[in-house]
C-alpha atoms as an extended CHARMM CRD file, in Angstrom:
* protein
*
       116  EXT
         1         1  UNK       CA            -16.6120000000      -17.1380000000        3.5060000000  PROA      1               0.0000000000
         2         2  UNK       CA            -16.6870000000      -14.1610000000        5.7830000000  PROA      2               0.0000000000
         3         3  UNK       CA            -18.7830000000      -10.9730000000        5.1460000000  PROA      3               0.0000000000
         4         4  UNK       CA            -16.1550000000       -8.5700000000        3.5180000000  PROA      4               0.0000000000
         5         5  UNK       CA            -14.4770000000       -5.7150000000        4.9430000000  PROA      5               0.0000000000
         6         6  UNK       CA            -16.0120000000       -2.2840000000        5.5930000000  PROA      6               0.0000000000
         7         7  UNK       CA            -12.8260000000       -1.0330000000        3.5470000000  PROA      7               0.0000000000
         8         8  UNK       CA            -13.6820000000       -3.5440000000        0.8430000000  PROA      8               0.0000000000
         9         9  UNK       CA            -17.1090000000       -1.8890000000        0.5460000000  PROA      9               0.0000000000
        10        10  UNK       CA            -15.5680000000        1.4300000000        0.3240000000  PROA      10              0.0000000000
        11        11  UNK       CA            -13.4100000000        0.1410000000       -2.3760000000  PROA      11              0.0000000000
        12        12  UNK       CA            -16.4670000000       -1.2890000000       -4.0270000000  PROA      12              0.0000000000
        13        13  UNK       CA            -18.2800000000        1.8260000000       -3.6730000000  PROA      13              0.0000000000
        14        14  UNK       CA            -21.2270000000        0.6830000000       -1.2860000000  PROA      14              0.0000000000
        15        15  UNK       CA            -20.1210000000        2.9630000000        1.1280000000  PROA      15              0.0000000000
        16        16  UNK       CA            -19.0300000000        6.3670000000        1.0010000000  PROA      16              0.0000000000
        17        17  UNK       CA            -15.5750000000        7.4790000000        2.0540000000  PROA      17              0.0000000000
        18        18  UNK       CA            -13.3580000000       10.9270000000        1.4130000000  PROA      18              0.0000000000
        19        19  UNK       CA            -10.7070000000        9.4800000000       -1.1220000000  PROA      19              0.0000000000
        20        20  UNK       CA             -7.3600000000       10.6480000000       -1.6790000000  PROA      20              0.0000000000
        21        21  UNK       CA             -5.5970000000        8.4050000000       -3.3720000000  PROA      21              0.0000000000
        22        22  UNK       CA             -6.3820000000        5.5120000000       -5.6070000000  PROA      22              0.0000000000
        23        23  UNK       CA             -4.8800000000        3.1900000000       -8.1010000000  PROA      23              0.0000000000
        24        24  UNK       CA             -4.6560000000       -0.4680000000       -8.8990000000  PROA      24              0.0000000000
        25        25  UNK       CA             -2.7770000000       -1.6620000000       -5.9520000000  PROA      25              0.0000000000
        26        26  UNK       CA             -4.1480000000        0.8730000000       -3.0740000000  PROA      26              0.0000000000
        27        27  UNK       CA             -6.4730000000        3.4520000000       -1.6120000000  PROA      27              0.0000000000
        28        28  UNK       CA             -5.5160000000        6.0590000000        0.5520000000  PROA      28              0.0000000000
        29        29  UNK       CA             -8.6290000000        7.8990000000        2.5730000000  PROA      29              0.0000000000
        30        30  UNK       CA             -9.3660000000       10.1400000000        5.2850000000  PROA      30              0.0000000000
        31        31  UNK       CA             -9.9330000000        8.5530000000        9.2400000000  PROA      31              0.0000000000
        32        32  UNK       CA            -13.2990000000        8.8300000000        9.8460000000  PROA      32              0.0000000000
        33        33  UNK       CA            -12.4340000000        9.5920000000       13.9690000000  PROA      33              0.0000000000
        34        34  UNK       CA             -8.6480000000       11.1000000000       13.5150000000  PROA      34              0.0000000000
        35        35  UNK       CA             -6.2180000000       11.0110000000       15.8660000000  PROA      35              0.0000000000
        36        36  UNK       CA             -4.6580000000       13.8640000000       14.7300000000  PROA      36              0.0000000000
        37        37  UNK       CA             -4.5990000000       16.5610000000       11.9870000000  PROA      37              0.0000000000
        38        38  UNK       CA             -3.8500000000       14.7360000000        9.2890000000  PROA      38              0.0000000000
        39        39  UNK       CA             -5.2090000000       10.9960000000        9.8330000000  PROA      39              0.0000000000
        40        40  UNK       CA             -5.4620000000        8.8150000000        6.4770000000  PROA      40              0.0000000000
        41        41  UNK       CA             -5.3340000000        5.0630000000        6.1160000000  PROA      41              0.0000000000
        42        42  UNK       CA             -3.7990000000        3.5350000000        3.0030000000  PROA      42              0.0000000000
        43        43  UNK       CA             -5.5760000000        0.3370000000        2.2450000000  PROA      43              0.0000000000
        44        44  UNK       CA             -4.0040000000       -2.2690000000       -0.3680000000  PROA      44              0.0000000000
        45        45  UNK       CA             -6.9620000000       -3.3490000000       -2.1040000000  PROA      45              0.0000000000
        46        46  UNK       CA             -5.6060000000       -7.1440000000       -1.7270000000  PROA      46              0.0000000000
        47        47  UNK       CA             -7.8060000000       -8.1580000000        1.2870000000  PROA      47              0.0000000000
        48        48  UNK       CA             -5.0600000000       -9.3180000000        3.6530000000  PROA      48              0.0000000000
        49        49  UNK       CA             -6.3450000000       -9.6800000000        7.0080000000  PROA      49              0.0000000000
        50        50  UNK       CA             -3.5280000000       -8.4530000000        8.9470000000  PROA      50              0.0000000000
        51        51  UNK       CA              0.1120000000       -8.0610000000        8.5180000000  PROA      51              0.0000000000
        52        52  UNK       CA              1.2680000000      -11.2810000000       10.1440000000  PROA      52              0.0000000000
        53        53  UNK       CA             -1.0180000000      -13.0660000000        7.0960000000  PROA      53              0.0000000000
        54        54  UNK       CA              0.7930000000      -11.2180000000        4.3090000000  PROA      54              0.0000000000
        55        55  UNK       CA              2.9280000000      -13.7970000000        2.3890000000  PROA      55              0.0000000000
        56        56  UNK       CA              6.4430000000      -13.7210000000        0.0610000000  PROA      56              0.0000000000
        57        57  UNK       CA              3.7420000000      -12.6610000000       -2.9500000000  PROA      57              0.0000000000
        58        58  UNK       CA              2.9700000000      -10.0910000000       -1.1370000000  PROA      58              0.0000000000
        59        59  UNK       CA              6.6310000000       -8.4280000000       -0.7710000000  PROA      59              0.0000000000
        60        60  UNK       CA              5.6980000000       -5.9070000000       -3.7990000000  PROA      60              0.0000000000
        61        61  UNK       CA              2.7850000000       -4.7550000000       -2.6880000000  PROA      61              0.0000000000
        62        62  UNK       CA              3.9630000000       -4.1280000000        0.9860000000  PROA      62              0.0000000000
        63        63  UNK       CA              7.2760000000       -2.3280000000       -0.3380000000  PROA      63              0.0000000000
        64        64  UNK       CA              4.6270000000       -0.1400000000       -2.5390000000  PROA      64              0.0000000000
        65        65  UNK       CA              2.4980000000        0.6220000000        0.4990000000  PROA      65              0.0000000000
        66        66  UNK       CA              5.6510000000        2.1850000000        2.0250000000  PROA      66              0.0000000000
        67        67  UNK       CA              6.6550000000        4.4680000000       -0.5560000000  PROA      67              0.0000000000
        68        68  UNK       CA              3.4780000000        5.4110000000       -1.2390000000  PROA      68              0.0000000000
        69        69  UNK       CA              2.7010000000        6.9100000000        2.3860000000  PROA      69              0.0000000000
        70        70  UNK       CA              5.8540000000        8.8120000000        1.9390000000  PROA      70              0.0000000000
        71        71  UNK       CA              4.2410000000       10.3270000000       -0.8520000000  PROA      71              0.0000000000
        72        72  UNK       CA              1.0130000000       10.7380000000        0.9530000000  PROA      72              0.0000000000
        73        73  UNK       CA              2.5920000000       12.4510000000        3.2890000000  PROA      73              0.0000000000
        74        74  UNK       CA              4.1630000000       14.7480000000        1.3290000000  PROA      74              0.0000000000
        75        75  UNK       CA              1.4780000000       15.6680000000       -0.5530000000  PROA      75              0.0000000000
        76        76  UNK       CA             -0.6510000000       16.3800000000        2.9460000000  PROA      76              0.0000000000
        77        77  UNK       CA              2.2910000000       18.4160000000        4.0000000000  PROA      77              0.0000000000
        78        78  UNK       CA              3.6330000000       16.0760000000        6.8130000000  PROA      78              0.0000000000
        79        79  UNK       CA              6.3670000000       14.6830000000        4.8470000000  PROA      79              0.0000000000
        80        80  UNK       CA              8.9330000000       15.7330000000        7.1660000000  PROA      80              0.0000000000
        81        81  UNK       CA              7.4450000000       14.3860000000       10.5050000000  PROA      81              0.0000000000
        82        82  UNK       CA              4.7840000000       11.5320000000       10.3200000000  PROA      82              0.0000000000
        83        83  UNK       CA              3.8350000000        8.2390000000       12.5510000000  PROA      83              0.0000000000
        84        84  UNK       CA              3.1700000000        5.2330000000       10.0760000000  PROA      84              0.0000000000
        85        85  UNK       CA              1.2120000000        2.7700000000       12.4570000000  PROA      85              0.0000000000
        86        86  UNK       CA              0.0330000000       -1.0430000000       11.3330000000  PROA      86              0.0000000000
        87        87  UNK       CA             -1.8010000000       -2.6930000000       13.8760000000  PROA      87              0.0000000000
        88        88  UNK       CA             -1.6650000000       -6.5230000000       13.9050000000  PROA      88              0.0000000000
        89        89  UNK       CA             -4.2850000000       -7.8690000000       15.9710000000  PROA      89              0.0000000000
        90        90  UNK       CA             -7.2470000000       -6.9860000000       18.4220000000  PROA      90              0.0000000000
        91        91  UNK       CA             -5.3630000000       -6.7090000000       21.1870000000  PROA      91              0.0000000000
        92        92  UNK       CA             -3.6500000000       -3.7630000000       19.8530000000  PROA      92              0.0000000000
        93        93  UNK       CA             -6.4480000000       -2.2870000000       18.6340000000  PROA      93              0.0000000000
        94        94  UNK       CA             -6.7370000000       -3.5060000000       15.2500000000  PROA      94              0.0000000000
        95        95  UNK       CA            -10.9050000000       -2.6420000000       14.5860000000  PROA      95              0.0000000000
        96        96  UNK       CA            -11.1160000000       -3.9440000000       10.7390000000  PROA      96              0.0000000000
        97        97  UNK       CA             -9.4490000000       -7.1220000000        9.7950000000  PROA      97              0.0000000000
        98        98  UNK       CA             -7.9700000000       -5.5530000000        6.4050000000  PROA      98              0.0000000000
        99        99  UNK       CA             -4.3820000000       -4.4500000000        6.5380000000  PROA      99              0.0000000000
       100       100  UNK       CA             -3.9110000000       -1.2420000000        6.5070000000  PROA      100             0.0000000000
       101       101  UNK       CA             -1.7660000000        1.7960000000        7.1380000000  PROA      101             0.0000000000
       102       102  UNK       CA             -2.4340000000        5.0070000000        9.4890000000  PROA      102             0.0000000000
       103       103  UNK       CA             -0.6180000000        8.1180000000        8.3490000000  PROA      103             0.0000000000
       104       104  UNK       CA             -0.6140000000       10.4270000000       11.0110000000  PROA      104             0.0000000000
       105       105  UNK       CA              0.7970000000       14.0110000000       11.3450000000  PROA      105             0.0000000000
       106       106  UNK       CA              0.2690000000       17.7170000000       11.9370000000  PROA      106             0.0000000000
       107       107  UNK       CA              0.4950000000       16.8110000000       15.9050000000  PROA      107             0.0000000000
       108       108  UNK       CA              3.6440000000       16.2950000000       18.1170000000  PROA      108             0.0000000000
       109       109  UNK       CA              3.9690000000       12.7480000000       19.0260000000  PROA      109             0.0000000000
       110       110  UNK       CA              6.4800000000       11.6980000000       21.7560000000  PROA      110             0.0000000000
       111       111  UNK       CA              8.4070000000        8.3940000000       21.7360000000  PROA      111             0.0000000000
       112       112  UNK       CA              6.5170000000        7.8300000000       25.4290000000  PROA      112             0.0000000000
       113       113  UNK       CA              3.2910000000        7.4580000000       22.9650000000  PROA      113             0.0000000000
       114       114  UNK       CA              3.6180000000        5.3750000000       20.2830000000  PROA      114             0.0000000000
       115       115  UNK       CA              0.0770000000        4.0560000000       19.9240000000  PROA      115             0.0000000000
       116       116  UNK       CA             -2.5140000000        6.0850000000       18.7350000000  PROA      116             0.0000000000
């Protein structure tokens, strides 16, 4: 079994993070090196490795992940212009094996730049 996930921990409260959201399904937290004004990562707190390893039970929870960085956004007053990014793999620069969302806004992002 492999060691779990730095945003497992968080969840489980070993490590410290600056929360903004929680509930049963989800966390929602601050970047700890943004990439731009506002920076949070939603986190489901079903430990699926990346996106490519989410299965049919998973539909729910991925549709829920969705609205609920709308509302994120909203709420951090980027609701009208935000980047949602997923990363799927290390060679795009996915750093923590746990799927997860960046919300990203407050900055002017150009089509030319779509990574982070």
């Amino acid at each position: 079994m492999s060691e779990p996930s730095i945003f497992t921990r968080i969840m489980n409260g070993e490590i410290p993070a600056d929360k903004v959201y929680e509930d049963d399904d989800c966390i929602c937290i601050k970047d700890i090196a943004p990439k731009a004004p506002v920076h949070l990562l939603l986190i489901p707190r079903k430990p699926i490795p990346r996106l490519v390893d989410a299965t049919a039970e998973d539909q729910a929870l991925l549709g829920k992940l969705m609205v609920k960085a709308g509302e994120i956004a909203r709420e951090h007053n980027v609701g009208d212009a935000f980047r949602l990014v997923i990363n799927n793999g290390e060679e795009v620069g996915q750093t923590v094996f746990h799927l997860h969302l960046h919300i990203l806004g407050g900055k002017l992002f150009t089509e030319a730049e779509l990574g982070l």
